[in-house]
N, C-alpha and C positions, 0 to 999 in steps of 0.2 A: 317245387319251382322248377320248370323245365328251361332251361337256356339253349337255346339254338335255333330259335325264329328266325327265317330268313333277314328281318327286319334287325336284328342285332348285327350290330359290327365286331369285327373282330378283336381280340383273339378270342371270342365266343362263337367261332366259327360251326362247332361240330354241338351234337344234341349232349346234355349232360344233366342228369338229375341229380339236384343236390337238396336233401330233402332239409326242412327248416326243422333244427333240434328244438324240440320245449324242454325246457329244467324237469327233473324230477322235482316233485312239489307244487305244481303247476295245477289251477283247477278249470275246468272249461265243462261251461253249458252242454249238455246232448239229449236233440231231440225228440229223437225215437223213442219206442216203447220199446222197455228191456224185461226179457226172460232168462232162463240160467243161461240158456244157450246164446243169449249176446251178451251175459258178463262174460262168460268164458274167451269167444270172440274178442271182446272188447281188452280181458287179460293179454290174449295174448300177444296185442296191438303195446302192453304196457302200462295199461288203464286198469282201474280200479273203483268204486263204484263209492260217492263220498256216504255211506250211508251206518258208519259207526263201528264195522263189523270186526272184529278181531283177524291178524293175519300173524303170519310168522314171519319174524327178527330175521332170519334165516332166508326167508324167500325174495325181503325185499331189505335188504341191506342200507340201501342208498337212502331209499325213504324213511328207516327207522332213525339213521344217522338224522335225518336232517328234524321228522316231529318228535322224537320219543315218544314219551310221554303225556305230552300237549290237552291231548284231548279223551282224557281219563288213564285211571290204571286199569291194566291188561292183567292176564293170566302171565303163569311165565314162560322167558320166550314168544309172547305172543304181544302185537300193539295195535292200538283201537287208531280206527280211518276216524276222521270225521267225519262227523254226522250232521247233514245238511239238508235233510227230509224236512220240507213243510218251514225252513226256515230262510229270512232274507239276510244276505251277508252284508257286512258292514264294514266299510276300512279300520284299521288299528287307529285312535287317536295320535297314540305316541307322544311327540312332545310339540304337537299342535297349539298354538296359541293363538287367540282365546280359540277352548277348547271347543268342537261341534257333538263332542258327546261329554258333558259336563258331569255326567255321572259313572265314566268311564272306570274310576276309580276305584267301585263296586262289584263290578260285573262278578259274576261266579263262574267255578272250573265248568264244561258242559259234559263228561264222564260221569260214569256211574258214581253217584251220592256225592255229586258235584267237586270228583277230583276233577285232574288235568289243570291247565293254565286258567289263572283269576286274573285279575282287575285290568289294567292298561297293558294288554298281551295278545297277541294272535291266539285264536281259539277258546278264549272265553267265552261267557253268555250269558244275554241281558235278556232278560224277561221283558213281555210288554207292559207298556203302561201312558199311562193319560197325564199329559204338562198341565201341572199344578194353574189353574186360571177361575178369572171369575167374570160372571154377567153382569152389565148394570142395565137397568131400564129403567123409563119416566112414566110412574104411573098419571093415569087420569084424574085429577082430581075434580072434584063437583062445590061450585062452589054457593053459599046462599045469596040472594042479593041486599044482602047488608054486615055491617061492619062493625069488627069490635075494636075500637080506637082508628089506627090504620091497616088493619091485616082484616083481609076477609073472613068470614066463618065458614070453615069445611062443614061440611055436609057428609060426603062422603068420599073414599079412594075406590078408585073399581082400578082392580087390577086383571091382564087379560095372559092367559100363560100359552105361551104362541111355541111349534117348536121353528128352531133356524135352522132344521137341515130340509134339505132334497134331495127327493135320490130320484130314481131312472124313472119313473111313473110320477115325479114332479109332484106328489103328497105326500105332505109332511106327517111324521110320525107310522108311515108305509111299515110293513114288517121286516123291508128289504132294505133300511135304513140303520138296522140295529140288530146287534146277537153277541155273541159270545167273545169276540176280538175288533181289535183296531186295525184295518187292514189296506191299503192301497188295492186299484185294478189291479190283477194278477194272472199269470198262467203258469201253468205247470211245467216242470223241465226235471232233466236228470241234471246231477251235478257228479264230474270222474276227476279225479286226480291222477296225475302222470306216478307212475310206481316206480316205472323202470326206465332208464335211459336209451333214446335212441341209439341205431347202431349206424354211421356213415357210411354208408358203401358207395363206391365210384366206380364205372367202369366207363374209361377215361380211352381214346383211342391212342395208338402208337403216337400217331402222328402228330398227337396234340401236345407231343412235348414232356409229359412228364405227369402227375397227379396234381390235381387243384385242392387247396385248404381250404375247406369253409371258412366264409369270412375273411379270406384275402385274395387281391388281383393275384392271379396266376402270373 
C-alpha cells in the first residue's frame, strides 16, 4: 500500500510504504506456471508450495509451531506442507449447527497411510462421494377396454429409461457427461502457503516526525 497521493490529507503528507503483513499460515491462489526456479523465487518472497513435501522444523520455525503434525507424519526434524494438488478446499465445520458437512465426523488424516489430523479438524480429508438419493417416475400404463368389477385390466406397463442429465453438446448420455469423478466447472491454480513472516521496514522522512506502527494513526 503506498500512502502519499497527492489526494490524501495529512499527516499522510510524504510517500511511505507500509507493506500489508499476511500471518504465517496463510494460503493464497497463484497463477502462474511454476518451475524450481519460481519455487525458489517464490521461497524467498516466504512462500512455499502447498503440495505435501517434507521441510525442516529448523528452516521454518514459525510454521511448524503453528501445523506440526496436521497433515501427516514426517521423517525427523522434518514436517509435511499440505498437500492441495488436484483437491477443492472446504471450511472446518467446527461447531456449525445444523452442520453443512454432516459427515464431518469421519473424515480421515490426509498423510501418509492416513496420519495427521481426522474428523472435525483443519487438514483432514473427505473422499468423494454421491448423496444417498432416489428416482421416482410414472410408468405408462396401457390399459384394455373393459373391466374387472371397477378397476380396469392392465394390459401392459411400458416403461421408457430416459437419462436427466445434459451436458455441453445438450445429449443425453454424451461421454462428456460421465467418468471417473463428481466434479464442478474448474480451473487449475497453484495453491502457497506463507512459511515465513514478513519483515516491516519504513523508511519514514525526518520530517515526518518520528516512525509509523502499522495499524495505528501515527
Amino acid at each position: 500500500m503506498i500512502i502519499g497521493d497527492p489526494s490524501v490529507q495529512p499527516p499522510f503528507g510524504q510517500h511511505q510504504v507500509l507493506p500489508v503483513p499476511l500471518p504465517v499460515g496463510a494460503v493464497i491462489p497463484y497463477a502462474g506456471p511454476a518451475d524450481d526456479a519460481v519455487w525458489k523465487e517464490l521461497e524467498t518472497m516466504g512462500w512455499l508450495p502447498c503440495d505435501g513435501r517434507e521441510v525442516p522444523q529448523v528452516a521454518y520455525p514459525l510454521l511448524f509451531q503453528l501445523i506440526g503434525d496436521i497433515y501427516g507424519d514426517a521423517s525427523e526434524d522434518n514436517f509435511l506442507l499440505p498437500d492441495y494438488r488436484g483437491a477443492f478446499l472446504r471450511g472446518v465445520n467446527g461447531t456449525r449447527q445444523p452442520a453443512l458437512d454432516p459427515d464431518a465426523d469421519h473424515r480421515a488424516g490426509s498423510g501418509p497411510g492416513g496420519s495427521g489430523n481426522a474428523g472435525n479438524q483443519v487438514g483432514s480429508l473427505q473422499e468423494d462421494q454421491f448423496q444417498e438419493h432416489e428416482h421416482r417416475y410414472v410408468p405408462d400404463i396401457q390399459t384394455s377396454g373393459f373391466s374387472t368389477g371397477e378397476t380396469p385390466a392392465v394390459i401392459s406397463v411400458n416403461t421408457t429409461v430416459t437419462q436427466g442429465v445434459e451436458c455441453r453438446d445438450r445429449t443425453p448420455g454424451s461421454p462428456d457427461c460421465f467418468g471417473p469423478e463428481t466434479r464442478p466447472v474448474n480451473l487449475y491454480i497453484h495453491f502457497l502457503i506463507k512459511a515465513v513472516p514478513d519483515q516491516v521496514v519504513l523508511n519514514v522522512p525526518a520530517a515526518a516526525g518520528g516512525p509509523i506502527i502499522p495499524g495505528r494513526w501515527p
